[in-house]
C-alpha positions in Angstrom: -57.7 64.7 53.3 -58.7 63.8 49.5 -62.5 63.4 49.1 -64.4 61.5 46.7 -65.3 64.7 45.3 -61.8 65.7 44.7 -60.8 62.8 42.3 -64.1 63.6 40.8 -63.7 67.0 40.2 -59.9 65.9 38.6 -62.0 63.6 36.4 -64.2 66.5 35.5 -61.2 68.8 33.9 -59.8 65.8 32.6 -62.6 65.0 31.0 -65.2 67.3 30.7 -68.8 66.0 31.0 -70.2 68.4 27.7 -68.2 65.9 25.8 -70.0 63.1 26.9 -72.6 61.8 24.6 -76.2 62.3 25.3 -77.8 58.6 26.0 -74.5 58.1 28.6 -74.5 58.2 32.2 -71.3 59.6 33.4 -69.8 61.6 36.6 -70.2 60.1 40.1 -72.1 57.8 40.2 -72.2 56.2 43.8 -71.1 57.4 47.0 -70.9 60.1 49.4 -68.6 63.2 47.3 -67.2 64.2 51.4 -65.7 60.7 51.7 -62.2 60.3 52.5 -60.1 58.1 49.7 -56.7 56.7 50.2 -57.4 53.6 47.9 -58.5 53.9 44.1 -59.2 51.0 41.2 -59.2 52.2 37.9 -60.7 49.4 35.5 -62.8 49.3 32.2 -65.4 47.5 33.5 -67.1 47.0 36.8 -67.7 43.0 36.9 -67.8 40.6 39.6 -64.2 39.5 39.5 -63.5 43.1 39.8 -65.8 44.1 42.5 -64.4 41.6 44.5 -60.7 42.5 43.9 -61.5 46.0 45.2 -63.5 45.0 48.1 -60.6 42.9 48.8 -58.1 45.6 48.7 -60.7 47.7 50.5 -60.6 50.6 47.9 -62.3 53.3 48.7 -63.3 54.3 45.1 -63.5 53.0 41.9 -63.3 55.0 38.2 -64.5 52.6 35.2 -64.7 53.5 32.3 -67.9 51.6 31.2 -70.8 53.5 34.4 -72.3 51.3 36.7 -75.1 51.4 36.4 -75.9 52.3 33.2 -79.2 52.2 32.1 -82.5 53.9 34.9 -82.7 51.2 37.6 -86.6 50.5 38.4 -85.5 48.6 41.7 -81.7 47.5 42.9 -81.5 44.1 44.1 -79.6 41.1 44.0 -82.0 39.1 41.4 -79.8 41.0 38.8 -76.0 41.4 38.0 -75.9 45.4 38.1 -77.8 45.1 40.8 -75.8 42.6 43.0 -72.4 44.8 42.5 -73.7 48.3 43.2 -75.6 46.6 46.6 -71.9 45.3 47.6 -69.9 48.2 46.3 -72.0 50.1 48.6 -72.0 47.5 51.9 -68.3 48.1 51.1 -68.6 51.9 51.5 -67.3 52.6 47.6 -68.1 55.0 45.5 -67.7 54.8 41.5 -66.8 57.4 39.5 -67.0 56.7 35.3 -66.2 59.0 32.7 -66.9 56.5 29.8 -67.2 58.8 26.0 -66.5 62.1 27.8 -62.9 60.1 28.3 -63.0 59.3 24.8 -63.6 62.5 23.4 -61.2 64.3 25.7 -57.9 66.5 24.6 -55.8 63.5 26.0 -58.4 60.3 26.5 -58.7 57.0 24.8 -59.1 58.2 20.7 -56.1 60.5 20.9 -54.3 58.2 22.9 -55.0 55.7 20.4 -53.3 58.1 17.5 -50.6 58.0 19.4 -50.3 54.1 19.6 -50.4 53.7 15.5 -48.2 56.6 15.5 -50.5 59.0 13.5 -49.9 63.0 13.3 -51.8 66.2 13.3 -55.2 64.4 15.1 -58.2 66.3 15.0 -61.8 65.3 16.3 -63.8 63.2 14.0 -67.0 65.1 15.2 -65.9 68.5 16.7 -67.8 69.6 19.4 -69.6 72.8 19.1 -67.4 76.1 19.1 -64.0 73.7 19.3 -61.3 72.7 17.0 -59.8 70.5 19.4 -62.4 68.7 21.3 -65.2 66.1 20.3 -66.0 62.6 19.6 -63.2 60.7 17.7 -60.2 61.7 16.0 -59.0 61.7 12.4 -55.0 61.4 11.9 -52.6 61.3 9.1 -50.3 58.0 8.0 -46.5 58.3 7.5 -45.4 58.5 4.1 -45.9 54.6 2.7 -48.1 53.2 5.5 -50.1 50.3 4.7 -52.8 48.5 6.5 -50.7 45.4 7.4 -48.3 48.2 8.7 -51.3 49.1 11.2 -51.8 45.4 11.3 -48.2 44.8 12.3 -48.5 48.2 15.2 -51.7 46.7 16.5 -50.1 43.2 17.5 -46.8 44.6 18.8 -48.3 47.4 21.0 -51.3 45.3 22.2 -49.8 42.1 22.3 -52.3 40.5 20.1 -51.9 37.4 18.4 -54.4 38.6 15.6 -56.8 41.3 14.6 -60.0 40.7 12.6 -59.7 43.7 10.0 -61.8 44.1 6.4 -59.8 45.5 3.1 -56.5 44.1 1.5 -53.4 44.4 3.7 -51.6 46.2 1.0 -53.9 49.0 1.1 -52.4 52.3 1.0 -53.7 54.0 4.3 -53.2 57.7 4.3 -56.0 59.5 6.6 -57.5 57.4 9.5 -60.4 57.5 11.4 -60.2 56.1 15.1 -63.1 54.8 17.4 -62.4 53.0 20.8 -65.1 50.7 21.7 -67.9 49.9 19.8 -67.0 52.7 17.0 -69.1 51.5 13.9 -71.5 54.2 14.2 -68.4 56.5 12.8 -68.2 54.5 9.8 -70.1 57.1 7.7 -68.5 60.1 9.5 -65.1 58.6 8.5 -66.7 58.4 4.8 -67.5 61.7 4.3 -64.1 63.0 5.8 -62.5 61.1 3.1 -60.8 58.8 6.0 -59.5 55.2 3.8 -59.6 53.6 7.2 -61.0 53.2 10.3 -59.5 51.9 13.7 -62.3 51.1 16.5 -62.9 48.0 18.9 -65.7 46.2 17.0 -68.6 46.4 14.1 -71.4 44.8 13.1 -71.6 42.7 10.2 -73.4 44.8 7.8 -71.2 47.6 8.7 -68.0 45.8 7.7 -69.7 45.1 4.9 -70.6 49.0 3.8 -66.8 49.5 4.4 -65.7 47.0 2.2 -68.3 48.5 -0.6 -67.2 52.1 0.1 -63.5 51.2 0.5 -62.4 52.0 3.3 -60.6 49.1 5.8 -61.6 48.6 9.0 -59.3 47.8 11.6 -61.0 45.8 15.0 -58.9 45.4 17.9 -61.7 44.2 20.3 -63.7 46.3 22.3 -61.2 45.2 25.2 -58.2 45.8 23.7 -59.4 49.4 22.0 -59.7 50.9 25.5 -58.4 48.4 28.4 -54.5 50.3 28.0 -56.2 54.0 28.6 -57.2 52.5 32.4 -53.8 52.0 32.6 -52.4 55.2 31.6 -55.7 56.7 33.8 -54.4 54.6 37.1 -50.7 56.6 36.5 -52.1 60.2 36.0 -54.6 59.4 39.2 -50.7 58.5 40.8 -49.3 61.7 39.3 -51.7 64.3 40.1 -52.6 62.6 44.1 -49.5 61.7 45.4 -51.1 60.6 48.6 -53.3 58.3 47.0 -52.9 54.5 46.3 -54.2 53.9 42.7 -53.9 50.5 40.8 -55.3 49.2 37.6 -57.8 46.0 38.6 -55.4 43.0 37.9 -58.5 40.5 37.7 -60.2 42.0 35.1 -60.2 40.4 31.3 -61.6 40.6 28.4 -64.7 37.8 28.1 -63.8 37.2 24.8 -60.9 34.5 24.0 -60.0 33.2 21.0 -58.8 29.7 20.3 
């Protein structure tokens, strides 16, 4: 029998909770760790559409990236959104498991995954964490030999299937160390500065950050917070498959990102 606390101990050497940062709420989150699972939804998010898909599948667990819940609950009940899913994940008997930055920072999560989309060598942590050459929050990554930013551009639309990216700097930019983010990576923006990155790859920025790139030079590339982390569920949903061969593991086919663009 696999046990909730099984996957979540897989989850655990996969991706360790020290690397997750300090404001996150990470690990297992709801549920009973001695439950049986023979059902598991990987998704980003936890959102109504997807609640309902694994309630309708009757899954026995979810792992999101993003937790559920997030932020101190001062009372659960239905009057709120968090609320309302976490009472019916639980009248549905699942539990949630959600790694969220510790999967970013990880040997193998979403920002060295990410090198590996745009094709970048030698990637290193952005921040290392303490005592480790290897681990910590982003990564830093070297550019072939004439790589431009509309050669980044060009990578972003063909491996995501994007129509277009929002991006800051000139196209023909030479682009020679990068800086990569998932999610909402702006925060890195200085980091990437002082390691001499000339561009930075993340999911989404504010304003006045994309305007301290342009004035320190250094592009930004924005794939959507969606897009910058939705493939990693994927590739989580097939290592779930890999490593619990007994298990039944899909990525949630009803979840989207909110944001279109017309």
């Amino acid at each position: 029998m696999i046990t909730v606390s099984d996957v979540n101990q897989f989850m655990l050497e996969f991706a360790p909770l020290a690397l997750a940062e300090d404001w996150d709420n990470v690990g297992l989150l709801v549920g009973d760790p001695d439950s049986a699972v023979s059902r598991v939804m990987t998704c980003l998010t936890i959102t109504p559409d997807s609640a309902k898909e694994a309630i309708a599948r009757q899954a026995d667990l979810i792992v999101t990236h993003h937790p559920l819940p997030f932020r101190p609950l001062k009372r659960l009940t239905t009057e709120q959104t968090s609320g309302r899913l976490l009472l019916e994940l639980i009248k549905a008997g699942i539990a949630v498991i959600s790694p969220h930055t510790a999967f970013d920072s990880a040997l193998n999560g979403i920002n060295a995954q990410l090198a590996k989309c745009f094709k970048l060598s030698n990637p290193r942590p952005l921040i290392p964490a303490e005592n480790s050459a290897e681990l910590g929050a982003g990564r830093i990554a070297e550019a072939a030999s004439g790589t431009t930013l509309k050669t980044l551009l060009d990578q972003a639309k063909s491996e995501f299937a994007l129509p277009q990216i929002r991006f800051v700097g000139s196209p023909d930019s030479p682009v020679h160390l990068v800086g990569l983010c998932c999610g909402s990576g702006g925060s890195f923006l200085q980091t990437a500065i002082q390691s001499k990155c000339d561009t930075l790859i993340t999911g989404e920025a504010q304003f006045h950050t994309c305007l301290e790139a342009k004035a320190n030079e250094v592009s930004l590339l924005l794939l959507g917070h969606h897009t910058s982390e939705r493939f990693a569920v994927q590739e989580l949903a097939r290592l779930l498959s890999q490593h619990f061969a007994k298990l039944d593991v899909w990525v949630s086919e009803e979840e989207e990102d909110p944001i279109s663009i017309g």
